[in-house]
DRENGU-534681 format. One record per residue (C-alpha): residue in one letter; x, y, z; residue number from 1. Coordinates in steps of 0.1 Angstrom, whole numbers, padded with zeros to 4 digits. Layout:
DRENGU-534681
- r/x/y/z/k
- A/X/Y/Z/NUM
...
end
This chain:
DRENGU-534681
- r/x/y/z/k
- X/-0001/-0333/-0375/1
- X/-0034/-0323/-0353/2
- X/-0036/-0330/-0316/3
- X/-0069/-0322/-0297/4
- X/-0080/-0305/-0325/5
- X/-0050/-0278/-0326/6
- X/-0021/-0278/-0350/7
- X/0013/-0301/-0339/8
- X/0047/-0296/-0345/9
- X/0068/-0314/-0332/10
- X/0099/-0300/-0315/11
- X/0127/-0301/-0345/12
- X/0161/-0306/-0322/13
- X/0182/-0284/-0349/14
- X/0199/-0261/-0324/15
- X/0180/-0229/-0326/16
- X/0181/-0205/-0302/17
- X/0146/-0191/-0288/18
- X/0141/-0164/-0312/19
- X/0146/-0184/-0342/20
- X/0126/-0213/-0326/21
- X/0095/-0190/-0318/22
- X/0095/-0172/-0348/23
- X/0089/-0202/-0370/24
- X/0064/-0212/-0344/25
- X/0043/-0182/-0342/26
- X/0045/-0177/-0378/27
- X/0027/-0216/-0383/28
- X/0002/-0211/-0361/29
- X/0013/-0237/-0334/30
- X/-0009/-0248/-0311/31
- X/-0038/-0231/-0326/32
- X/-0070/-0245/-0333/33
- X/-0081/-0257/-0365/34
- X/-0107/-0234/-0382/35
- X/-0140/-0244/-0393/36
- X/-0127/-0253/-0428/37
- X/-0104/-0276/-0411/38
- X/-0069/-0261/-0419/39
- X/-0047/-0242/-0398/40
- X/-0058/-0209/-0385/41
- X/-0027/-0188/-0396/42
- X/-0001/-0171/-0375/43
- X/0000/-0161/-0340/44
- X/-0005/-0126/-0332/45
- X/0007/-0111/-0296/46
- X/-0026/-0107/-0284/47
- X/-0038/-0139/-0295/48
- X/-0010/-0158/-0278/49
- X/-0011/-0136/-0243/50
- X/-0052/-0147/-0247/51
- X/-0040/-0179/-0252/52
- X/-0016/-0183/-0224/53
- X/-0044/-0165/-0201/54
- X/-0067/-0191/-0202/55
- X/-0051/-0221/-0193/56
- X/-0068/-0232/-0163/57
- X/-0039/-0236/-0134/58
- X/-0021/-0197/-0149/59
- X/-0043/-0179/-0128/60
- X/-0018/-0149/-0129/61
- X/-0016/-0150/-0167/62
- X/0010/-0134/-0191/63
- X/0014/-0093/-0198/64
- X/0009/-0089/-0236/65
- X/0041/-0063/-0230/66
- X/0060/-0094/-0221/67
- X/0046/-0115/-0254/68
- X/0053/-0085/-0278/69
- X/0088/-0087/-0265/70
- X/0094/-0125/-0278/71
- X/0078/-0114/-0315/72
- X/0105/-0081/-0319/73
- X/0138/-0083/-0329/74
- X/0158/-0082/-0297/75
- X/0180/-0104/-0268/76
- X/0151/-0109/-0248/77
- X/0145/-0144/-0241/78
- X/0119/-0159/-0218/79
- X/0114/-0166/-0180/80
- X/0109/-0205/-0168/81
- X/0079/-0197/-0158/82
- X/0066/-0186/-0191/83
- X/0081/-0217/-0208/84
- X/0055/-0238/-0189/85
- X/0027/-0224/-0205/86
- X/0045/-0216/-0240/87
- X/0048/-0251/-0243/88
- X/0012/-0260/-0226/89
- X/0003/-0241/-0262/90
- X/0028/-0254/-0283/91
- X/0024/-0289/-0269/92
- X/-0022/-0289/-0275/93
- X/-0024/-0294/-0239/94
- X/-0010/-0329/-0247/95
- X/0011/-0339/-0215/96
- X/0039/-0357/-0236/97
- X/0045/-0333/-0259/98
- X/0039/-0306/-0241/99
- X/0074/-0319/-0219/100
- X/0088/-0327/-0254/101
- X/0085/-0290/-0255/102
- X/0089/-0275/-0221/103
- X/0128/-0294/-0230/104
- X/0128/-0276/-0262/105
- X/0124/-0244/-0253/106
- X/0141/-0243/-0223/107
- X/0168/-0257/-0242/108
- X/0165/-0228/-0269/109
- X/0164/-0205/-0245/110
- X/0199/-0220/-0231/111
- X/0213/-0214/-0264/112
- X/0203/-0178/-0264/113
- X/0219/-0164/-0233/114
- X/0249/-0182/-0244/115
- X/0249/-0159/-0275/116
- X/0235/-0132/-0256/117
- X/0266/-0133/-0231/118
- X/0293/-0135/-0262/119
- X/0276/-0100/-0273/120
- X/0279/-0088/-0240/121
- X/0314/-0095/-0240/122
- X/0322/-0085/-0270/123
- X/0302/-0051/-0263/124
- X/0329/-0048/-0230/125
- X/0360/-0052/-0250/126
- X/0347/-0025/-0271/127
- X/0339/-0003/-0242/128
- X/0374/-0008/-0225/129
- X/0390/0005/-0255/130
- X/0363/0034/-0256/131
- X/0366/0049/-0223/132
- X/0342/0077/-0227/133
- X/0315/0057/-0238/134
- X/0290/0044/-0209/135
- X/0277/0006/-0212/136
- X/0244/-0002/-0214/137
- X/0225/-0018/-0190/138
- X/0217/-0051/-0191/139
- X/0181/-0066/-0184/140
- X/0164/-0099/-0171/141
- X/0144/-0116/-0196/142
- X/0112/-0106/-0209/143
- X/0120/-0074/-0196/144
- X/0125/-0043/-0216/145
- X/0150/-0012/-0222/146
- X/0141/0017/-0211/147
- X/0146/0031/-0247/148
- X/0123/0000/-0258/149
- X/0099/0008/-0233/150
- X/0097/0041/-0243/151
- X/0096/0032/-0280/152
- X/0076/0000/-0281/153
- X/0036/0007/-0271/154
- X/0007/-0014/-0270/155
- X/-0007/-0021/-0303/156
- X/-0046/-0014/-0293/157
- X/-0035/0022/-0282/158
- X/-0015/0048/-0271/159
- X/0013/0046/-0241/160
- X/-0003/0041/-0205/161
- X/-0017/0079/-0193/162
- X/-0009/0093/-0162/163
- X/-0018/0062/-0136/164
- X/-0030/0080/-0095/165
- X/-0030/0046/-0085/166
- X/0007/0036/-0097/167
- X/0020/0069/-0085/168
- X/0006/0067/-0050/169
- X/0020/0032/-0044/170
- X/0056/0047/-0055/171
- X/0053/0068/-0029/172
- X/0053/0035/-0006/173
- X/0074/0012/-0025/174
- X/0098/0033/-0042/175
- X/0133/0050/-0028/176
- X/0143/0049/0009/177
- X/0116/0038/0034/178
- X/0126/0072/0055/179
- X/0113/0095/0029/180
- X/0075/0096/0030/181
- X/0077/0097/0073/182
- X/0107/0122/0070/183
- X/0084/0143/0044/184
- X/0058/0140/0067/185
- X/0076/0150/0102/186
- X/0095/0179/0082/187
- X/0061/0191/0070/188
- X/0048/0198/0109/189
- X/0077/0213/0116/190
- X/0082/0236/0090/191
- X/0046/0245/0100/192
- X/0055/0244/0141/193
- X/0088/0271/0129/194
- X/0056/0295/0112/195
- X/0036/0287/0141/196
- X/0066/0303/0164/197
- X/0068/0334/0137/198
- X/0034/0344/0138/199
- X/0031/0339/0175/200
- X/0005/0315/0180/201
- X/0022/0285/0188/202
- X/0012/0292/0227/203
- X/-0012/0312/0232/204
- X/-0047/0312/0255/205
- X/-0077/0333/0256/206
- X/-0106/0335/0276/207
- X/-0140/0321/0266/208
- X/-0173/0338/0271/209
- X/-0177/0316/0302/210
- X/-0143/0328/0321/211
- X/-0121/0297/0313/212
- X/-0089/0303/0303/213
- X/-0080/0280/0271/214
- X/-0050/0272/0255/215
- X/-0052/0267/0221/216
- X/-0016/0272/0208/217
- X/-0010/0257/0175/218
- X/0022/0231/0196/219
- X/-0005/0225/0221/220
- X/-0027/0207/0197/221
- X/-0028/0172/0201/222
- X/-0038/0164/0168/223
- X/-0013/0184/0148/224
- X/0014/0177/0172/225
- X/0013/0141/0179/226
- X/-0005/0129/0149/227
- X/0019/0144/0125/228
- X/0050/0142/0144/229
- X/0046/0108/0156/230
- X/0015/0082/0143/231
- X/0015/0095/0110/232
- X/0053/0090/0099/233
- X/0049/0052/0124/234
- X/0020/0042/0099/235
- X/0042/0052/0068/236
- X/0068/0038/0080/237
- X/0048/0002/0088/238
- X/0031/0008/0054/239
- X/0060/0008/0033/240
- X/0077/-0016/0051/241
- X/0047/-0043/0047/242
- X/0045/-0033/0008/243
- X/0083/-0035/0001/244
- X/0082/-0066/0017/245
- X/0053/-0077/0001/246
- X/0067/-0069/-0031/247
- X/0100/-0080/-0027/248
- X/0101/-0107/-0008/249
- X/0065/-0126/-0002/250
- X/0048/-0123/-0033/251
- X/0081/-0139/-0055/252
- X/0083/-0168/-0027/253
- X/0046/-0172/-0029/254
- X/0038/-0173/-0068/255
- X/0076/-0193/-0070/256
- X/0080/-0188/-0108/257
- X/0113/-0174/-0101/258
- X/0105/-0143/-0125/259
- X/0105/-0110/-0100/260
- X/0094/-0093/-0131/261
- X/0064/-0110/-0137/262
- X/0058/-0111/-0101/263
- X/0059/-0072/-0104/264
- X/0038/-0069/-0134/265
- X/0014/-0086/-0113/266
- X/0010/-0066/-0086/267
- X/0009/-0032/-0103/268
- X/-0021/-0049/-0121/269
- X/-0036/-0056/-0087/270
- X/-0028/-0018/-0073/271
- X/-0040/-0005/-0108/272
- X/-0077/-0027/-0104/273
- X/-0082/0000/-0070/274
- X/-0076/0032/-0093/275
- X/-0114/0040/-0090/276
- X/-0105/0035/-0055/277
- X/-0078/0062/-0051/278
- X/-0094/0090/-0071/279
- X/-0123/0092/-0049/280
- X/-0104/0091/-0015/281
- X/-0082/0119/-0034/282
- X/-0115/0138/-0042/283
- X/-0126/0135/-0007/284
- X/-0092/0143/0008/285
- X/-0082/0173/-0013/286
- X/-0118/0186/-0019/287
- X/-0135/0181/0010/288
- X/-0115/0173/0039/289
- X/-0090/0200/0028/290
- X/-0108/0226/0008/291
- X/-0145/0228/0014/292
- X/-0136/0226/0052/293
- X/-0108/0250/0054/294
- X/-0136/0273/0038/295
- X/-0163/0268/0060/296
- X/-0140/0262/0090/297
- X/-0117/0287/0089/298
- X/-0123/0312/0059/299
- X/-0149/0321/0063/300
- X/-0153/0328/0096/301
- X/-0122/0348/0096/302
- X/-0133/0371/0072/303
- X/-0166/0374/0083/304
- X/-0165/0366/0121/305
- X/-0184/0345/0142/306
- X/-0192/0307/0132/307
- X/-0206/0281/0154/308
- X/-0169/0268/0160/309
- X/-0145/0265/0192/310
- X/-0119/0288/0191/311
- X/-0088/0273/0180/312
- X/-0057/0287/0162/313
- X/-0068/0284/0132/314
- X/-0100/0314/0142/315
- X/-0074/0331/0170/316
- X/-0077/0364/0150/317
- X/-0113/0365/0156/318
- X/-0106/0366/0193/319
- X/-0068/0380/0195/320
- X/-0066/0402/0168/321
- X/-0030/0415/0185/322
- X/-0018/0385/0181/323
- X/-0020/0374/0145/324
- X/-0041/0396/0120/325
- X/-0065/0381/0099/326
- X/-0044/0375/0062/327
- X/-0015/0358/0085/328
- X/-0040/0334/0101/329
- X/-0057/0329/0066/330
- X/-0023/0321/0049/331
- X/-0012/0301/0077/332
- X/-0045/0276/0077/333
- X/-0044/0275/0039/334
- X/-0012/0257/0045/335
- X/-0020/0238/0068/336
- X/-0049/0223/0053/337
- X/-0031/0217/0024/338
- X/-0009/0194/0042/339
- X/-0034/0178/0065/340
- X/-0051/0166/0032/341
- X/-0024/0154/0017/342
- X/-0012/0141/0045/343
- X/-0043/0120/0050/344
- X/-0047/0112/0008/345
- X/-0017/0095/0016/346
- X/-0026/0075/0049/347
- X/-0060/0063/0032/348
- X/-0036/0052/-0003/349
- X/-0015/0031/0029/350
- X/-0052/0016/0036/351
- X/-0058/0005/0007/352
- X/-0027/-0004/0000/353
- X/-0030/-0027/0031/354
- X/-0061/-0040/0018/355
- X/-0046/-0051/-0017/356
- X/-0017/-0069/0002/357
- X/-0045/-0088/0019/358
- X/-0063/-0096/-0012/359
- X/-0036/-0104/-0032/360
- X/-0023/-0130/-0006/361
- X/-0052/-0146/-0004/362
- X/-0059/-0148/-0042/363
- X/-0026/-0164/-0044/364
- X/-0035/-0189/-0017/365
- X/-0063/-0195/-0032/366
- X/-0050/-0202/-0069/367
- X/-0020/-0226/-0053/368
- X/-0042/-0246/-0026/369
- X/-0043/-0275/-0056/370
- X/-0001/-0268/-0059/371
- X/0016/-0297/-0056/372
- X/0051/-0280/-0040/373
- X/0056/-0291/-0005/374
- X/0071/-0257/0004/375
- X/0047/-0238/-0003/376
- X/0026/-0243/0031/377
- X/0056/-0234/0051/378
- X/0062/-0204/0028/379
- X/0028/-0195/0035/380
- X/0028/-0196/0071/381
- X/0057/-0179/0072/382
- X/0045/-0145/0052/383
- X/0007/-0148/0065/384
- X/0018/-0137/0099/385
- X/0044/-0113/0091/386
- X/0016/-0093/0066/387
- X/-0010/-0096/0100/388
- X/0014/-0082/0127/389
- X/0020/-0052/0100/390
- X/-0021/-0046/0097/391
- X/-0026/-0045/0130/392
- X/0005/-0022/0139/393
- X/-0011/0000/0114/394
- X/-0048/-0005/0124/395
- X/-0033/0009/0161/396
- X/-0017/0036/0148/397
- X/-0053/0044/0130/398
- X/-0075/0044/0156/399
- X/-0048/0059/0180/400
- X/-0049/0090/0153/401
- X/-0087/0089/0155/402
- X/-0081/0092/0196/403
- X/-0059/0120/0196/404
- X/-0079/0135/0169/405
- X/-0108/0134/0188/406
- X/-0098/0141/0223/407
- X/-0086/0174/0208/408
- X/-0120/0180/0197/409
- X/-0137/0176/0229/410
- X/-0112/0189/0251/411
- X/-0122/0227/0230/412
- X/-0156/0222/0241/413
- X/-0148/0212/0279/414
- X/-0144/0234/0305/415
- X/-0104/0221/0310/416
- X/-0075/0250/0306/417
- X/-0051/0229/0287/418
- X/-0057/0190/0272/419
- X/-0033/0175/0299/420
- X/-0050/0192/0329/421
- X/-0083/0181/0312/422
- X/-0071/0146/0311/423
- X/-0054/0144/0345/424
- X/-0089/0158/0359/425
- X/-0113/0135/0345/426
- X/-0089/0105/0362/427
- X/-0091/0119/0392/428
- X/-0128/0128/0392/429
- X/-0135/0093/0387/430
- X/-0118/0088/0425/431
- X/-0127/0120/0440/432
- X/-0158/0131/0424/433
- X/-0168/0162/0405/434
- X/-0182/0147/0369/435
- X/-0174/0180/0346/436
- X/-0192/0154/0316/437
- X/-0218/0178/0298/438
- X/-0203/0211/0314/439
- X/-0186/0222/0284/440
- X/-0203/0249/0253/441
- X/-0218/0233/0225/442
- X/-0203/0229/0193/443
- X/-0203/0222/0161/444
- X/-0174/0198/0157/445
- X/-0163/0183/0124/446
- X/-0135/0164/0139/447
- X/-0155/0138/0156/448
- X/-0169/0131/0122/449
- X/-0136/0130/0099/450
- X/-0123/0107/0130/451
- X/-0150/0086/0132/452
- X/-0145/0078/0097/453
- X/-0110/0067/0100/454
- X/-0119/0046/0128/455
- X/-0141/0029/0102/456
- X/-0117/0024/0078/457
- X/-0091/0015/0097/458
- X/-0111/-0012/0113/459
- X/-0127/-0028/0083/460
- X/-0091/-0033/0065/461
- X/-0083/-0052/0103/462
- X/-0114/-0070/0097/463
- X/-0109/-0081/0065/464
- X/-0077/-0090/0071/465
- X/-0088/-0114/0099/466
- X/-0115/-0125/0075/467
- X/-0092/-0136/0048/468
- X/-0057/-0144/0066/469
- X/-0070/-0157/0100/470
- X/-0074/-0193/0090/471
- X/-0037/-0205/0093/472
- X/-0029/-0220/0126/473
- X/-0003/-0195/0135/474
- X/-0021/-0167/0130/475
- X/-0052/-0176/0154/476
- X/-0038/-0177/0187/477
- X/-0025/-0146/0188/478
- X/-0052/-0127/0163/479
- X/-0076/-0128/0191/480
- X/-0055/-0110/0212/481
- X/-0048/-0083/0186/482
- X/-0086/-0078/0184/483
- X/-0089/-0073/0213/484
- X/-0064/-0048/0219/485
- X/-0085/-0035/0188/486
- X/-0117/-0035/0203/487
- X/-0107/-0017/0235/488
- X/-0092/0007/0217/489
- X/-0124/0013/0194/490
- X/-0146/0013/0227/491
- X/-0117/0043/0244/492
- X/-0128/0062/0212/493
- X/-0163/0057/0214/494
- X/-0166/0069/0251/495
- X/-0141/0103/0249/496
- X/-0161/0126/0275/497
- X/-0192/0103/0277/498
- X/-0189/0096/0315/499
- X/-0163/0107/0342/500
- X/-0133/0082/0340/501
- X/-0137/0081/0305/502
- X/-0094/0083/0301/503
- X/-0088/0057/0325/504
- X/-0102/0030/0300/505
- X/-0084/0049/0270/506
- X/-0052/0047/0292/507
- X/-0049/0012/0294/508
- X/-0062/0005/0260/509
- X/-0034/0032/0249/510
- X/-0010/0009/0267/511
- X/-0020/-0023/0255/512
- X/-0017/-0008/0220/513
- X/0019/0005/0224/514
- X/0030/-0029/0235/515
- X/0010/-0040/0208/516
- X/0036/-0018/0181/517
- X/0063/-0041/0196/518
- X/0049/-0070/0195/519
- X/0022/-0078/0176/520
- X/0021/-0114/0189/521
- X/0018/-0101/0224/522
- X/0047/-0134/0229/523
- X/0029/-0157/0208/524
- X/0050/-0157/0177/525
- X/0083/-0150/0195/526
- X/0074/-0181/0216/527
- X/0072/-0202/0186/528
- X/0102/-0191/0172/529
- X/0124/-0197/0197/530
- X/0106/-0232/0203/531
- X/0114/-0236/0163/532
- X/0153/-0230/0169/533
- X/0157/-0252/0199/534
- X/0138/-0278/0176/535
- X/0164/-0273/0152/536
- X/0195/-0270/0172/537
end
């Protein structure tokens, strides 16, 4: 029997489970098209049937030919509802009444098979209670593997998956406690604070060729210090909580095919379609940022003195020899350039990260706006604004690094003994006179440039964010507000030492910010919320 040129069988109603049901059906050819000659192609093969499933117009997500192997091999693996739908889309020739006469079968099949699977696990158990010693296995959802099968079962085009940058960087975000990556990250600094107390230069001044006292203490940095100890682990910590979430909650609810594997599978193909992505902000990071730089930066000068640089810890030994000798200061700026690199590998990987949570939302908006579930608006509204209040805690905790990163840069160059009095001065000046703006020594300062940068790419992750997410009417009340927090903040970064008063614009734009880490909404959504209960109630 042909329908819509394909090969038809109709669903036989003989009480086979789902693996005795699909492998008569693979092995017919169901659902394929006829050849040229006008017989049946032959027999399904796994990567004919994942094509297959692919390209049915409304499975935008499509099927993991992992997932298809798994109903061809001899195992208990069964098959999500989800996949049913479009096994019996193929099975049925895209013909709606059989393709229901088969979405029944299968599901039906597929009944019959956990029943049988769940009299093996028992009988497995009373086994195992009489063998003490003898640990059970673990059991697995459907079309979902073993480990041992995963480890034994490859693709048949090639070898196992290689080593993945992209996979492994996200499980740094998504994987284990939320507390480890910002505890890694705070223990880091202050393993490097301790060496910075051992070798003596975590307070120290010295006097520039000009007669101004500095301090330049490695604890007195503002951009080791407050960076490290306490925007860096807040970003993390926002990161991972807006991926887990992501991940574990909103992208399941969202795509609504009940299968948390699949849903999983889908998203480590949308953080794998960034790996280009990852390896060049690692190359940049580890290479440049962190290599190349501590070179010019700090190497060399040390060994060779001099350097159009500010004096900083990291060249103290040029300056006060008695303090640190030169092979301390080298060792201790080797290490801490390895893990400022690292460090900021990982907060670029939380960028794009951000970005692929924003993408992937939005493709899955787009592929359901045709759905015909009535929920799944009010899902949507729900998890649009949750993913925008994390972007923009974490686009304020970028441009606040960038800030603090290059405040710490100017204040080297300006004639102010420590970054506090610096600060305090250039408020008062802009009540009592006395503009110190252009006073300080010229510089060649690389900071402003590896800040400047993050402020970019901090900014165009906000942006795109607002492009793709800001259409829902809960999000754009309060998404102008959050730009403009934004902007202000962008504009304090902009103007650092460009005209006396400069910090009493960063002030308030520092404030409005930190508020902003609280809530997002600035009122907004909390003000809905409670209007939502007292609806309810």
């Amino acid at each position: 029997m042909f329908k819509n040129g394909k090969l038809f069988l109709p669903p036989p109603r003989d009480g086979s489970d789902f693996k005795e049901l699909f492998k008569r059906l693979a092995a017919a050819g169901a659902g394929r098209p006829l050849g040229k000659d006008g017989f049946p192609a032959g027999p399904w093969t796994p990567e004919l049937l994942a094509e297959a499933i692919s390209q049915i117009d409304s499975n935008r997500i499509g099927v993991d030919l992992r997932t298809v192997q798994l109903w061809f091999q001899e195992n208990e693996k069964g098959i999500s509802a989800a996949n049913i739908r479009w096994l019996a889309r193929v099975f049925g020739c895209d013909d709606p009444v059989a393709t229901s006469e088969w979405q029944m079968e299968l599901s039906a099949a597929q009944s019959r098979l956990s029943a049988k699977r769940r009299e093996w696990k028992r009988a497995e158990s009373s086994v195992a209670q009489e063998i003490p010693d003898t640990a059970l296995a673990p059991t697995f959802d459907d079309d979902t593997a073993s480990p041992a099968e995963l480890k034994r079962d490859t693709d048949v085009k090639g070898p196992r998956r290689r080593f993945g940058l992209a996979r492994k960087s996200e499980a740094f975000f998504s994987h284990g406690s939320p507390l480890n990556l910002p505890a890694s990250v705070f223990a880091g600094v202050t393993a490097l604070g301790f060496l910075s107390y051992i070798t003596g230069i975590h307070s120290v001044t010295y006097g520039r060729a000009d007669g101004v006292v500095k301090q330049v203490g490695f604890l007195w940095t503002a951009n080791w210090t407050f960076v490290f100890m306490v925007f860096l682990p807040l970003f993390f910590a926002f990161v991972t909580e807006l991926v887990t979430f992501w991940k574990d909650e909103g992208r399941p609810k969202l795509v609504g095919n009940g299968n948390k594997m699949e849903s999983d599978d889908a998203w480590a193909r949308s953080v794998e379609a960034s790996s280009y992505s990852y390896w060049a902000v690692f190359l940049i990071c580890v290479l440049f940022a962190g290599l190349f730089q501590w070179i010019g930066v700090c190497l060399l000068p040390l060994m060779k003195g001099g350097g159009n640089y500010a004096t900083d810890w990291g060249s103290l030994a040029i300056v006060r020899p008695e303090v640190i000798s030169v092979p301390e200061a080298i060792v201790f700026t080797g290490l801490a350039y390895l893990y400022m690199c690292l460090c900021f590998y990982l907060f670029f990987v939380g960028l794009i990260l951000l970005y692929t949570v924003i993408h992937d939302l939005w493709r899955i908006g787009e592929a359901a706006s045709n759905r015909p579930e009535v929920d799944y608006q009010h899902e949507h509204n729900q998890v649009s604004p949750r993913v925008m209040r994390g972007i923009f805690r974490c686009t304020v905790l970028g441009v606040l690094i960038a800030i603090v990163m290059k405040l710490q840069s100017a204040y080297l160059t300006s004639p102010g003994e420590n970054i506090v009095a610096w600060l305090v001065g250039d408020m008062s000046s802009a009540f009592y006179g006395g503009n110190d703006v252009g006073d300080g020594i010229a510089y060649r300062m690389p900071t402003h440039y590896s800040s400047f940068l993050i402020v970019i790419s901090t900014c165009v992750v906000f942006v795109y964010g607002t492009i793709r997410l800001g259409g829902g009417s809960r999000v754009q009340v309060p998404l102008w507000k959050m730009s403009a927090v934004v902007a202000l903040l962008v504009a304090g970064y902009l103007l650092i030492d460009a005209f006396a008063g400069f910090s009493i614009l960063l002030a308030v734009g520092v404030l409005l910010a930190t508020y902003g880490l609280f809530d997002p909404g600035f009122g907004r959504w909390r003000a809905s919320e409670l209007g939502k209960n007292h609806s309810v109630s």
